[in-house]
N, C-alpha and C positions, 0 to 999 in steps of 0.2 A: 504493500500500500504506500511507504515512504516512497518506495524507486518510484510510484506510479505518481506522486504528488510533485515532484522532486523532477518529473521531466515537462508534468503539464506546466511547473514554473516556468521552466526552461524555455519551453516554448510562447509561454508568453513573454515573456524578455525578449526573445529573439525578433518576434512579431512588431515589437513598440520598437527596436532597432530599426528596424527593415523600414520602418515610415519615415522615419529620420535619416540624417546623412551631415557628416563631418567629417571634412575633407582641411587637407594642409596642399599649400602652394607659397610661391613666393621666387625668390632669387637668390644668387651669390655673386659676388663678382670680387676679384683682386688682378694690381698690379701696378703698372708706376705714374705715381700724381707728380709733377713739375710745374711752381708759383713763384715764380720771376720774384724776387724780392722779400721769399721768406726766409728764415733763418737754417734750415737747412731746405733748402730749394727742390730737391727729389726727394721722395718718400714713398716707401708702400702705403698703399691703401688697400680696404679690403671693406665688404659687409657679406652678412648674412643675415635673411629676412624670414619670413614664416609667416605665413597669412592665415588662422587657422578657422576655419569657416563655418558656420552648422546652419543647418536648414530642416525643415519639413514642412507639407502639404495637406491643409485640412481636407475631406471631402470633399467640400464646395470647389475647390481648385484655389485659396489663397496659401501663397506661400509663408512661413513667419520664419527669420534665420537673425544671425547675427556675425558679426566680425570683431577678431583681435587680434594683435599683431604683436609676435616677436620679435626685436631685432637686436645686432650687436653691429657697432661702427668701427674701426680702429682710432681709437683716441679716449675713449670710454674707459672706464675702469672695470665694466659691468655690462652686460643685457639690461635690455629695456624693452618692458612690459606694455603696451598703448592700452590709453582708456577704450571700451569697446562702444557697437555702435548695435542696434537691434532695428530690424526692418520687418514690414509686411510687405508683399508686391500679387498683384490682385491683372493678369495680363498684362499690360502699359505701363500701368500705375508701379509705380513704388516710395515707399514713404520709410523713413530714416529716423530714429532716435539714438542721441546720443554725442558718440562722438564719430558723428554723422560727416560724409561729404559736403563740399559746399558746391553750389549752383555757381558761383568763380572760376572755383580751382574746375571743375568738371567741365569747360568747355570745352569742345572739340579744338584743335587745333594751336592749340596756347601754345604748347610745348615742343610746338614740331620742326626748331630750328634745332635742338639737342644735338646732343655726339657725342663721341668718344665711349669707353664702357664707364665712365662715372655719369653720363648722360646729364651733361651743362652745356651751356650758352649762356655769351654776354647780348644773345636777343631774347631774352625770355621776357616775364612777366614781368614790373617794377610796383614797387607801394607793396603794399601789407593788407594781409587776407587770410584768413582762416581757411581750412581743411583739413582732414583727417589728421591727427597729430600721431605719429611714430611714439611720441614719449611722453612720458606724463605732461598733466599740463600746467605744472609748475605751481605758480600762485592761484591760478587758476582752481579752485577745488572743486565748487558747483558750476563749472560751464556748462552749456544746455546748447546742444546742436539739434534742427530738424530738419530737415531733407525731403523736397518731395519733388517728383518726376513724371513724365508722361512721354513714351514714346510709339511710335504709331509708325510704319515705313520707314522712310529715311529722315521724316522729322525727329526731334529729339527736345523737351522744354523742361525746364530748372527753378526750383524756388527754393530758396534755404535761409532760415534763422538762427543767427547762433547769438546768445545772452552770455556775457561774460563773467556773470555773478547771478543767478535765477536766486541766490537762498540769501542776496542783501536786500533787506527792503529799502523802496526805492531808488533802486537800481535799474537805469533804464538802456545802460550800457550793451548795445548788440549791435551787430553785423546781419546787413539784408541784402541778400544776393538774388542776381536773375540772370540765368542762360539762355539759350537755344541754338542750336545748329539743325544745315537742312543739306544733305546729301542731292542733287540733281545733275544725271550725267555726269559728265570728268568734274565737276564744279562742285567743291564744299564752302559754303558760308559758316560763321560761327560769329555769335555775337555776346559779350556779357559785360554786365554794371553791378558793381557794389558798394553798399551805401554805409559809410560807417565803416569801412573795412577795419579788422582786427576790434573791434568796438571802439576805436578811435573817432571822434567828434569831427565829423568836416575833411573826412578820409576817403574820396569817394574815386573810384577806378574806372575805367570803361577798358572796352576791349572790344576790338573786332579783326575779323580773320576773312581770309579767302584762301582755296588751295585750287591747282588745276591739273587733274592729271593727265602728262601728256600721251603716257601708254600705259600697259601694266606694269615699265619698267622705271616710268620718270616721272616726278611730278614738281612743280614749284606752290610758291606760297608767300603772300604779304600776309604780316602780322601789325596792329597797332595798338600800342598801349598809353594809358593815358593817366596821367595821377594828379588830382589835386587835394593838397591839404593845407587849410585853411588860406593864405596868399602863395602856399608852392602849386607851380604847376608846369607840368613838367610831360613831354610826348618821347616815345619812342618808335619805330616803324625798322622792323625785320622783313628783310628777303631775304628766301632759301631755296634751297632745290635739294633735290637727291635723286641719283640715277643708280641702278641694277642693272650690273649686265656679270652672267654666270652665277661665281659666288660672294661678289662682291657688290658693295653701294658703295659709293661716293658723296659725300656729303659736303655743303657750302655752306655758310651764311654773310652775310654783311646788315649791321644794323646801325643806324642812324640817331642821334638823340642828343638835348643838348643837359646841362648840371647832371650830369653823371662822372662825368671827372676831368681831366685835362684836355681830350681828344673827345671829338664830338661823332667819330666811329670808331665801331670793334668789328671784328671779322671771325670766323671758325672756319678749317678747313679738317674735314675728320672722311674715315670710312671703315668699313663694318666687313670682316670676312665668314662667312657662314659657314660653321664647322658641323652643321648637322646634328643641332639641339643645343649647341650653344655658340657662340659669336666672337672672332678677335678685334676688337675696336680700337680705335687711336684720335690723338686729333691735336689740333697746334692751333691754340685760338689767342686772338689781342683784344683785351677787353678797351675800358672805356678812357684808361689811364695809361694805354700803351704798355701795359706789361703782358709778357706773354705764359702761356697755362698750356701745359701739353699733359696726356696721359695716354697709356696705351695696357691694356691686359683682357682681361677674357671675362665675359657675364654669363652664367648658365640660370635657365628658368626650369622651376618643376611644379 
């Protein structure tokens, strides 16, 4: 009678497993960082990441899951733990609690002058913004991120709230973000504004993108970024390209902006060799102050 109690357990644990699902993914990557005018100028660099994921599906078809993330940097003393983040997503829809993505940081397109395997650019984003934070969040104890989305075809639309103290009364300190991007033929737009960024007073961002691809193997792209806080105000506008041809990409950028340092352009020229699940990358970029950043080592995804 126990063996026979003792398996129907069994079976039902296994059952409440089988509806559920947690999975790990993430990345690694090492090899050598070069920063024109640091105190030892070449260095290894390294991380290692862990995404570690859970999910399940009512009935009805809604899914409810969550995310947290391990990671270790070199420079650290220690791994670090990220605050986590809990979703519903209902077809389209998906809705975010926590320490939730932002409708900013998740626009299509932001990012896509990167390179090298430490994956930077002096054309990226500029100003201050919230999203998913890798590590604790400091002084931050009651932060309160929400996330909500809608995707449909090739559209894609973004709203996110994040409060930078929810448990001070009156504390009206937060960050309101709004994306969208729309896929049509070789042609990607992306647009986003944020108000308040980082819950900073009078911090407000813009951003708009265009990509075109010329085949399956080349595309180019204008980026532009825009930051005012309180009398700064300040633009930036990136051009890039990348072409494929075998096992290899080639990657460029030049970007244009002015109080970002003594030179009023930086450039990156980097490329990616495809090793068959994981990637050798490199790149020799000039930022804004004319110093130059090179790295070159290997990123694997699992």
């Amino acid at each position: 009678m126990k063996k026979i109690l003792l398996s129907t357990a069994l079976l039902s644990a296994t059952a409440g497993m089988a509806a559920a699902e947690v999975t790990f993914g993430g990345y690694g990557r090492f090899g050598l960082e070069y920063v024109e005018g640091r105190a030892e100028e070449t260095q290894v660099a390294m991380r290692l990441r862990f995404n570690i994921n859970a999910k399940t599906e009512t009935d009805s078809g809604v899914t409810f899951g969550g995310r947290i993330r391990l990671q270790y940097t070199d420079g650290n003393n220690a791994s670090t733990i990220s605050p986590a983040y809990v979703y519903a997503s209902y077809e389209g829809f998906r809705v975010e609690v926590g320490n939730s993505n932002t409708a900013y940081d998740s626009a299509a397109l932001m990012y896509n002058s990167e390179m090298g395997y430490l994956d930077t650019s002096a054309g990226d984003p500029i100003g201050s913004y919230y999203g998913f934070a890798s590590t604790s969040y400091g002084g931050e104890t009651d932060r309160m991120g929400i996330f909500a989305s809608y995707s449909v075809g090739d559209l894609n639309v973004r709203l996110s709230y994040v409060a930078e103290d929810q448990a001070e009364a009156g504390n009206n300190d937060a960050e309101l973000s709004f994306s969208a991007d729309y896929k049509f033929g070789a042609i990607t737009v992306s647009g986003a504004y944020a108000k308040d960024g980082l819950a900073i007073d009078d911090n407000d961002l813009i951003f708009l993108g265009a990509e075109y691809a010329i085949n399956d193997m080349g595309n180019v792209g204008l980026l532009y970024f825009k930051e005012e806080v309180g009398a700064v105000d300040r633009d930036k506008f990136t051009l890039y390209g990348n072409y494929t041809f075998d096992a290899i990409t080639a990657r460029a950028y030049v970007a244009f902006g002015e109080d970002f340092g003594t030179e009023e352009t930086a450039f990156g020229l980097g490329a990616d060799y495809d090793l068959g699940g994981a990637r050798l990358s490199g790149s020799i970029q000039s930022d804004f102050d004319g110093d130059m950043f090179g790295d070159v080592g290997v990123r694997f995804d699992f």
